[in-house]
N, C-alpha and C positions, 0 to 999 in steps of 0.2 A: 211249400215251406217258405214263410217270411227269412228274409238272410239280413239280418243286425250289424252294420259293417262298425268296423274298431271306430272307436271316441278320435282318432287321432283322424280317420281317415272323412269323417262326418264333413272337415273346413270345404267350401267349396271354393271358388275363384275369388271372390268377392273379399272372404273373406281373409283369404289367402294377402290380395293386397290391400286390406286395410291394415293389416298387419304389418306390413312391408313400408307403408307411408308413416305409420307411428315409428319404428324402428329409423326409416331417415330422418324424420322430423326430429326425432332424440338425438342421434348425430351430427344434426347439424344443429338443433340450439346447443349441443355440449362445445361444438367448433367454433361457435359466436360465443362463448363464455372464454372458451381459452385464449380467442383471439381478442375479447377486449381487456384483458389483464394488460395493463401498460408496465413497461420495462422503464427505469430509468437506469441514467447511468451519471455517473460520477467523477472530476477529476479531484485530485487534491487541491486547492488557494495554493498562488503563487504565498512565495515565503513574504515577511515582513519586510521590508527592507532590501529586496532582491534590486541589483543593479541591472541596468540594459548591457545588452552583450557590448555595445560598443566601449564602456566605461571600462569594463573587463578588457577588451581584445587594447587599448590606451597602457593599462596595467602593466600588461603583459613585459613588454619591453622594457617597459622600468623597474620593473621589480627582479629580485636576485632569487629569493628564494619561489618553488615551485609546490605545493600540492595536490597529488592524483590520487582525485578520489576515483576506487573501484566502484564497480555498480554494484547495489546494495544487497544483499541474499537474505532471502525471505521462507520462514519456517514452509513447509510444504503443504501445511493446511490454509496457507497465506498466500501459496500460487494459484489462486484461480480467481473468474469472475467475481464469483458473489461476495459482497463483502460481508464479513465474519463477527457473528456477534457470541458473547459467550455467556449463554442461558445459566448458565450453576458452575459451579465451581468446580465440576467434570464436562462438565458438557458444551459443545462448540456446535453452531450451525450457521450454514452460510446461506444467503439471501438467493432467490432466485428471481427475482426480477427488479432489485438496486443492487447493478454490478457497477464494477468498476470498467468505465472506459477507456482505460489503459493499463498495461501491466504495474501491478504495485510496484514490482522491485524498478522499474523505470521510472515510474511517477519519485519513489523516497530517492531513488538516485540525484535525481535531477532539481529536487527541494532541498536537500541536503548541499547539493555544489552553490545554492543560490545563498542559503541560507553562511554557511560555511564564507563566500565570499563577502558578505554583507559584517560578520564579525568578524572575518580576518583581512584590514585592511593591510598589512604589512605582507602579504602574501598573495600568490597569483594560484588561484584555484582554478584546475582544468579536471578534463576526465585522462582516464588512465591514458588513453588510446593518444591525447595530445600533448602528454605532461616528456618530459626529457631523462632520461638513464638517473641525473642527479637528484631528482626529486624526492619527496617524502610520499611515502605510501599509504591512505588510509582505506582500512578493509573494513566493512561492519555487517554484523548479522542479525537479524530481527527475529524472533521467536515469540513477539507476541503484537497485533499490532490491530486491536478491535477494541468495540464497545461491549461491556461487562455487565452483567443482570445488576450491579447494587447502581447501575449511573456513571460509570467512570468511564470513562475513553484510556485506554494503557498504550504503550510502546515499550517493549523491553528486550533487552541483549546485548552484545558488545563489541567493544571495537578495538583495533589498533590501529597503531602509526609505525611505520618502520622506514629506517633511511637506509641504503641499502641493504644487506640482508640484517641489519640489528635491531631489535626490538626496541622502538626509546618509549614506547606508552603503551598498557593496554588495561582499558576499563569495561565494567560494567554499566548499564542505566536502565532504570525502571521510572519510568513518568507518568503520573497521570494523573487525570484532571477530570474534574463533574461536569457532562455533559451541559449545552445549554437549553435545550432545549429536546422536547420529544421526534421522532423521525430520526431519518436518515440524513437528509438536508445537516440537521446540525451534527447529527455524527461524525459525518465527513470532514465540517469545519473545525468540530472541536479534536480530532485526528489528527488536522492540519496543526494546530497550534502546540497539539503536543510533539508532534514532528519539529516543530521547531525550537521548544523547549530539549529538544536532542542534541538540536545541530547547537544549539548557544551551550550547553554543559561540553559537546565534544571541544566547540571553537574555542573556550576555557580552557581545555583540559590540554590543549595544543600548544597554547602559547605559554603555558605553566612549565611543560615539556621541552618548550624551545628554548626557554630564559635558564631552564636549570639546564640545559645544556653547553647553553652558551657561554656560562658560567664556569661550570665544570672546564671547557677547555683553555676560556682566557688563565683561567691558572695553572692549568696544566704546562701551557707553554713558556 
């Protein structure tokens, strides 16, 4: 009696590893696919106008009053690499291979201190960690700080100032401005520019704050 062995058991050697070489061969051009996806990465443009530190650390000594800015807090779909573009008017996705090469909330920290000393020449702008007991306090918090499916580049949320524990300011700001250009490259830039159209409405919004204060007491006394 002829014996019919099962359809599965029919492969012999051969074809056992032909099999075996297409299955690597697919794995390894899928490995050369994922491996040549290039990553960029990103910082923010220095601000406009930003001074060398040494002009600042000159400052310092001569000037009376002090500003410590806090490091900036950043909404928590805003803390990671990718940077965050916003498809619809619900919807948010973050980029997987143009990240950001530094932490945002360090990169707006540290554009903000540049930008902040570039409009506030009457004042000596530090970070928290260097600023003195007598100093003015500014806190800020971002909740939105991508590029938008209609073309806009946004920044938005708010800030205070406080001189010891007293509130002397606290506002809102929503910024934003039409991209110039398609990519990521101009995103970045035009992110940057709206970042700095922040830091000039806060470095406004400070000295408004400081004159009507200064105001307030010359009469008071």
């Amino acid at each position: 009696m002829t014996t019919t062995l099962p359809r599965w058991r029919r492969f012999g050697a051969t074809t056992l590893l032909a099999l075996s070489a297409v299955a690597l061969s697919t794995v390894v051009l899928t490995g050369c696919a994922v491996q040549s996806t290039p990553t960029n990465r990103f910082t923010l443009p220095e601000a406009d106008g930003a001074q060398s530190s040494s002009t600042t650390e000159a400052r310092t000594t001569a000037d009376i009053r002090q500003l410590a800015v806090s490091p900036v807090e950043v909404a928590s779909y805003l803390d990671q690499e990718g940077i965050v573009m916003q498809i619809s008017d619900i919807e948010l996705a973050a980029a997987n291979q143009n990240l950001w090469a530094e932490e945002l909330s360090h990169q707006l920290t540290r554009r903000l201190r540049q930008s902040l000393t570039a409009n506030l020449p009457g004042m000596t702008v530090l970070s928290a960690a260097q600023s003195g007991s007598d100093a003015q306090r500014l806190t800020l918090s971002v909740d939105q700080f991508q590029g938008r499916y209609d073309g806009q580049a946004v920044a938005s949320g708010e800030w205070q100032l406080h001189n010891g524990n007293r509130l002397v300011a606290q506002h809102h700001f929503d910024v934003t401005q039409p991209l110039s250009d398609d990519g990521y490259p101009a995103l970045v830039r035009t992110l940057g520019a709206v970042w700095d159209q922040v830091g000039q409405q806060v470095a406004d919004e400070i000295r408004t704050a400081s004159t009507t204060a200064s105001t307030t007491a010359s009469i008071t006394e």
